[in-house]
C-alpha positions as CSV (number, residue, x, y, z in Angstrom):
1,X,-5.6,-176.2,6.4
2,X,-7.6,-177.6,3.6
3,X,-11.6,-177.5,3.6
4,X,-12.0,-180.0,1.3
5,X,-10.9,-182.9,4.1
6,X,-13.7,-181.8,6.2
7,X,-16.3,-179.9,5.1
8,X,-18.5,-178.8,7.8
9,X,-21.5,-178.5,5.4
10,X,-22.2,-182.4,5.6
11,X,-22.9,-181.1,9.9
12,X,-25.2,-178.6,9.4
13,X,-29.1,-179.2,9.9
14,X,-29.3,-179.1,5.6
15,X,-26.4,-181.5,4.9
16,X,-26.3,-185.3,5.1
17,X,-25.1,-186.0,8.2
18,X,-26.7,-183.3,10.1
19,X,-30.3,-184.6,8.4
20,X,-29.5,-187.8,9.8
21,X,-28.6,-187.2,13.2
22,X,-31.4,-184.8,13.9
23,X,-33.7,-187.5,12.4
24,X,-32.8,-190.4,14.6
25,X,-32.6,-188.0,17.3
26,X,-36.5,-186.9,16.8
27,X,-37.3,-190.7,16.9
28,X,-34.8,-191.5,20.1
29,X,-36.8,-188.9,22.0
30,X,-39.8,-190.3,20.6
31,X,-39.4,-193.4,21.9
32,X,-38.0,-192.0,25.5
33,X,-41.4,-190.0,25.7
34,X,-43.6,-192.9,24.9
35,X,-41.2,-194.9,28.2
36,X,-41.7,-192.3,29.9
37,X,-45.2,-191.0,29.9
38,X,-47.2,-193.9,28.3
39,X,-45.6,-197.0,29.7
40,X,-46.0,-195.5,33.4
41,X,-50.1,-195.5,32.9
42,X,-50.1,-199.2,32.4
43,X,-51.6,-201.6,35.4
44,X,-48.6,-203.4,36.0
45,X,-48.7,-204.9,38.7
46,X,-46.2,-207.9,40.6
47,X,-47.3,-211.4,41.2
48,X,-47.3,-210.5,45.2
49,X,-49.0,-207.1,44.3
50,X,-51.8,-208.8,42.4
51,X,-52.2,-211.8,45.3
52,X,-52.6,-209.1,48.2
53,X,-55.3,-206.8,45.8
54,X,-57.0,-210.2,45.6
55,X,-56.6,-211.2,49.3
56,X,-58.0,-207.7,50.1
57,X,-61.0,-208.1,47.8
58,X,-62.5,-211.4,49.8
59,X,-61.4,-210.2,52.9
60,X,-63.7,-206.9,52.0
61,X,-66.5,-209.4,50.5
62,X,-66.4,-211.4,53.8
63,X,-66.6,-208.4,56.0
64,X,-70.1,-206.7,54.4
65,X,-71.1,-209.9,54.7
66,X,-70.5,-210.1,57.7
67,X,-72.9,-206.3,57.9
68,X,-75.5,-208.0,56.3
69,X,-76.3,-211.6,57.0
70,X,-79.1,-213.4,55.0
């Protein structure tokens, strides 16, 4: 078997290939980890979600005032 058809060097951490890989491979789990752990912090809520939180908000209001009429 001949070496020079497929040199393993161009693999390894140092060579081209293996600079490359590990390189898009530091950004791909970049990415994941910003999905993953930033994205699920965000307030996003559904259109239904967002109509009952507002429902529940007058129904609240109407109820203490209800506690304390004028």
């Amino acid at each position: 078997m001949s070496d020079s058809s497929f040199n393993l060097e161009y693999f390894s951490p140092t060579g081209l290939i293996g600079f490359w890989v590990l390189f898009i491979g530091l950004i791909f789990t970049g990415i994941m980890f910003y999905f993953v752990f930033f994205r699920l912090n965000e307030g996003d809520d559904s259109y239904k979600d967002s109509k009952r939180k507002l429902l529940e908000k007058e129904n609240q209001k109407k109820r203490i005032a209800r506690l304390y009429p004028k």
